[in-house]
N, C-alpha and C positions, 0 to 999 in steps of 0.2 A: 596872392599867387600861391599854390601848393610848392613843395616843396618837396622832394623822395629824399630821407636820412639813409634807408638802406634798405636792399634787395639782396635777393637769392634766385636760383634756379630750381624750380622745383623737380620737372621733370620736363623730356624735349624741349620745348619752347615757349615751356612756360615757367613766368618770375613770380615771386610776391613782391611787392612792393611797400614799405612803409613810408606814411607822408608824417609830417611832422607837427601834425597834430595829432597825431595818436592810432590814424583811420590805417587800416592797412587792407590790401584787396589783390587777390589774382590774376593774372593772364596769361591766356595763349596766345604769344605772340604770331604763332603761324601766319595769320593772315595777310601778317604786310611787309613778312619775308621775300619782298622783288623788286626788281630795279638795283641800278648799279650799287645804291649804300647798301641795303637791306637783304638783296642775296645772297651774299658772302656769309650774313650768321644762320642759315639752313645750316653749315658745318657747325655741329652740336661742340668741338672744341671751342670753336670759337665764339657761339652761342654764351657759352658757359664763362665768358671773361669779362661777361658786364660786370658794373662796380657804379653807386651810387659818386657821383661828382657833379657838384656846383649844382643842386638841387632837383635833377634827373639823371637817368640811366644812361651810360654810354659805355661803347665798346672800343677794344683795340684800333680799330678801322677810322676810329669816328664818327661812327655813326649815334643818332641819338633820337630821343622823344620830348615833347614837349609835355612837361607834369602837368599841365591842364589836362592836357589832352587825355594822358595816362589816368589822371583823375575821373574824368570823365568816365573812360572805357569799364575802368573798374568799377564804380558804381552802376554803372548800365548795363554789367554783367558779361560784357565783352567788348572785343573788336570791334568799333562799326565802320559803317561804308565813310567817305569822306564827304559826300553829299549828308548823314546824320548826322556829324562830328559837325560840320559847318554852320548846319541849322541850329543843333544843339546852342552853339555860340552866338550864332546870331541872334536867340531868342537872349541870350545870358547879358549880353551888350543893349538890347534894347529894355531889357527889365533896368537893369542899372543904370542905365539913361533918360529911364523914366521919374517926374516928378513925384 
């Protein structure tokens, strides 16, 4: 399981991310700024109050990401849709399920 030791804001809505092995990667989180948790950090103040805990990103609100997932995105160079994000895994579950 990845793990994020510690983040920043770079700029608008986007964080760096360090995981704890070393790997550190980019994002703009724009894309999944909607719906009840995740609209509220389009306000860049609050945007700006994430803090690394318990081994992913979370905000005042509560709201949060899953460091896979954030893993993922950042190797893959960004945001992806939640139908890539899913395949992604489902390919990762059936490799590692494999004999």
């Amino acid at each position: 399981m990845n793990r994020i030791t510690a983040t920043r804001v770079l700029a608008d809505h986007t964080v760096e991310l360090q995981f704890d092995d070393g790997f550190a990667g980019r994002l703009d989180l724009t894309p999944i700024l909607w719906g009840p948790v995740f609209e509220p950090l389009k306000d860049p103040q609050l945007f700006r109050q994430v803090r690394a805990e318990g081994g992913t990103i979370r905000w005042p609100n509560d709201a949060d990401l899953c460091p896979n997932v954030l893993r993922y995105w950042c190797e893959a160079g960004g945001v992806k849709s939640q139908q890539e994000t899913d395949a992604y895994f489902e390919t990762q579950l059936s490799e590692a399920a494999a004999p």
